[in-house]
N, C-alpha and C positions, 0 to 999 in steps of 0.2 A: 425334821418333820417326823411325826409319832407314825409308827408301822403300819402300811397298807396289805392291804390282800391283794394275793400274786395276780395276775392277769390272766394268768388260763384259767384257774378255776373259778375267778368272779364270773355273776350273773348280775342283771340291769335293769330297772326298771326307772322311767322317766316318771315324775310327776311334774305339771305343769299347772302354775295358780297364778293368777291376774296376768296372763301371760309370759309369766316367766316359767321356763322348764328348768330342772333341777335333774342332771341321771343320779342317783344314788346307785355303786358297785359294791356287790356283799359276795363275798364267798358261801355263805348260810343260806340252802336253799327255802328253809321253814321261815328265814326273816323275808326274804325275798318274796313270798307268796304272803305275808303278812301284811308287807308296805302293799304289795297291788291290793289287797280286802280295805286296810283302814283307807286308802283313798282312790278306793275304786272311783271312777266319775272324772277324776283329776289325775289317769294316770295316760299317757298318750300311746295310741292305736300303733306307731312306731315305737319299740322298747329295742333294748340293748345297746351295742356300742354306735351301730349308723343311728339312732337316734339324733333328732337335734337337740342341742341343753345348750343354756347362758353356761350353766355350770356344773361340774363333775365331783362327786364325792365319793369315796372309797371307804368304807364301812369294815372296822376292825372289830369282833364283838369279844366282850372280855367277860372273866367272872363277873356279877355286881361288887364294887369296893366300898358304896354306900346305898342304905334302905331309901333313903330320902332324896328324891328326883325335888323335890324345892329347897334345895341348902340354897345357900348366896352362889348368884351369878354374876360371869367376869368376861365383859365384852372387851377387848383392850387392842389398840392397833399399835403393834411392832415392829421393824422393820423390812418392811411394806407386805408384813402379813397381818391378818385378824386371827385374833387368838379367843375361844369362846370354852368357858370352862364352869362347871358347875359339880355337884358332888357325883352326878350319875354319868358323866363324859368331861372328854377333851373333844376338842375339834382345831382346826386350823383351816383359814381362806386364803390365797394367794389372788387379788382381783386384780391382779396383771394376767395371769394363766389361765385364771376361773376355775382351779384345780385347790382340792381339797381334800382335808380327810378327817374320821369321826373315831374315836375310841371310845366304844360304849358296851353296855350289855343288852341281851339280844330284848328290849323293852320297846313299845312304841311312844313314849313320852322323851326319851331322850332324841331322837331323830326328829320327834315334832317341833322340840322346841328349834335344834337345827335350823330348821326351815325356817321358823317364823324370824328368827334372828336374821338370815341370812336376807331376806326380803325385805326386812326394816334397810339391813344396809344398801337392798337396792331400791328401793322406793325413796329413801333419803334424797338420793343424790338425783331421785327423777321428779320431782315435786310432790310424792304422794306419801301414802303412811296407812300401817295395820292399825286400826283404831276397837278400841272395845267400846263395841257396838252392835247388836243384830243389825241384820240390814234384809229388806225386801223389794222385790221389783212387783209395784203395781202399775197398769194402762203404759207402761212400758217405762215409766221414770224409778230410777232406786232412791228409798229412805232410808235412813239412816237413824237407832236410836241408841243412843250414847249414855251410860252411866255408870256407876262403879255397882260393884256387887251388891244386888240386893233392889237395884232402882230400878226394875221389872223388865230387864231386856229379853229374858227365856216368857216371863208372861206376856208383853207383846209380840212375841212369837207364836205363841200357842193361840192367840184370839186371830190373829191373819185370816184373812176371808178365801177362799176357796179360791178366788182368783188372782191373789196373791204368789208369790213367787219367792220361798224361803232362799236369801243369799246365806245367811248368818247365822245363829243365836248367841254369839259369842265375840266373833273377832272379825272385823269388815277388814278389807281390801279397796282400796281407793287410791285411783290414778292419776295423775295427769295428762291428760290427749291436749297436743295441737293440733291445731283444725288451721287450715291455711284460708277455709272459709269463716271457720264459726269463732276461732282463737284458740283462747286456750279456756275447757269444760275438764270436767272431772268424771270420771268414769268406776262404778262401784261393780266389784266382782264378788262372785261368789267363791266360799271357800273350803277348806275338809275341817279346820278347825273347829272343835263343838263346846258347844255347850252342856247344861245341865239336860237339855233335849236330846243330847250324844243324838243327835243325825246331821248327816253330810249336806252343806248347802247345795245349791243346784249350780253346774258348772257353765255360770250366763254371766251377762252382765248388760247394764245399762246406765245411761246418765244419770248423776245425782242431783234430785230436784230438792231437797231441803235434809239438813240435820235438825232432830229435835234432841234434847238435853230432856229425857226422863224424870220424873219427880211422883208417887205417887200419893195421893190427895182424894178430898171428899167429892169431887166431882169431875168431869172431862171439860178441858182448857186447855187452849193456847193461847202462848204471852209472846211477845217477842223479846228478844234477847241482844243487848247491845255488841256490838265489833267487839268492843274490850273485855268483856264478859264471854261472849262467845270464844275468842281465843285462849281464855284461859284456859276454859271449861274443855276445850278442844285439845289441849296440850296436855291436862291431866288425866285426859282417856287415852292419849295416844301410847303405842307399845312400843320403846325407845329404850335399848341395852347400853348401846356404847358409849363408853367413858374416853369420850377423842372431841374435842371443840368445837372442831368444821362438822362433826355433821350434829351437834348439838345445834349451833346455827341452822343446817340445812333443814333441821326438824320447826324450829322455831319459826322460818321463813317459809316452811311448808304450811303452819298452819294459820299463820297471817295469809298471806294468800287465799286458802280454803275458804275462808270465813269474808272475805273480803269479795268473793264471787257466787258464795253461795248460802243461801238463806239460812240463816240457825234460827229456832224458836226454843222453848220451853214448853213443853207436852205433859201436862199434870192427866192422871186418868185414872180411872176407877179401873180393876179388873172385871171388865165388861168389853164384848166386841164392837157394843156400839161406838166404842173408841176411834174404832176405823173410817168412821164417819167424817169425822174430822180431818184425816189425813186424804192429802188431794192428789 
């Protein structure tokens, strides 16, 4: 395993997103006061080591060895560790322990992606998945709007009506809940991940009452959108590293089910808020 910071002098801070808590341990106290600002909102009122966490990472910060935080990334499952590696860190998972650790430099883009990684692999394995999407809770149900860059997820953020509930502008969180009354529904959370709006969603969460598939056009419609079509369109937004089979299946069956319980349409619209009109 790649070098941790000693134990007495690490300090701790828990962030907690779709209910998963995560402690990150750093010896650095200026990173340690960074991670609580970038995700203030999602970081829990108990910190340090009696905190509770799914899981514990150990933070080694090093010179930078690369300029470039988006070179190629290497999700790979080894000898029952996950090995997560890209030009600006190393990390390592042990998901029998839930103990890990990060070699990076003292940046917030390399711990972020960290996290988003580490929560693909646990959303995998629980039916749900980070999808690139905004997402907002209106009259209490969350939307979902799904496209690749550029098909106006930051401008249907920006038009949201006052009583809207910004979860997202960038990257949804979406769950799986069983309900021993209701079944099984899906549950959209908000996240610290940003977008082009760089602000922190709100730390809520509610049922997800429809996904729309963005497209922008000469005027405000919706279409519906077939099962077949929907899961594609659902599978090519979703945020999915690892190169391991089971949970390529587990993503694939994640997102057949999604689509198969909950409504997808096609939401064409003008940048105009009377867009929200349409949305129920």
């Amino acid at each position: 395993m790649i070098g941790l910071a000693t134990q007495v002098e690490r300090g701790s801070v828990v962030i907690a997103i779709g209910g998963v808590a995560v402690r990150v341990n750093t010896a650095d106290a200026d990173f340690l006061a960074m991670l609580e600002e970038r995700y203030a909102g999602f970081v829990t009122a108990e910190t340090g080591a009696d905190a509770r966490a799914e899981f514990d990472f150990d933070v080694e910060l090093v010179p930078p060895a690369f300029a470039d935080p988006d070179a190629d990334l290497s999700v790979a499952y080894r000898s029952g560790r996950w090995f997560m590696q890209r030009g600006d860190f190393r990390a390592e998972l042990d998901p029998a322990s839930r103990r890990g650790c990060i070699r990076q430099s003292a940046n917030p883009y390399s711990i972020d992606a960290v996290l988003r990684i580490t929560h693909t692999l646990v959303l995998a394995k629980r039916g749900g998945f980070l999808l690139h999407s905004a997402s907002a809770i209106r009259n209490g149900k969350a939307f979902l709007f799904a496209g690749v860059s550029g098909a106006g997820k930051t401008t249907i953020s920006r038009l949201a009506p006052p009583d809207a509930t910004l979860l997202t502008d960038e990257i949804s969180y979406v769950r799986k809940i069983h309900d021993s009354a209701n079944g099984e529904s899906y549950v959209a959370f908000g996240t610290p991940f940003t977008g082009e709006l760089a602000k922190l969603g709100e730390n809520t969460s509610a049922p997800v009452a429809a996904l729309y598939l963005l497209a922008q056009g000469p005027e405000n419609r919706i279409d519906p959108v077939t099962t077949s079509d929907a899961g594609r369109e659902l599978l090519a937004n979703m945020l999915f590293f690892a190169e391991d089979s089971e949970m390529v299946h587990s993503a694939f069956q994640a997102a057949c089910d999604f689509v198969s319980r909950v409504p997808v349409y096609r939401l064409t619209f003008v940048p105009d808020a009377r867009v929200w009109e349409l949305i129920g």
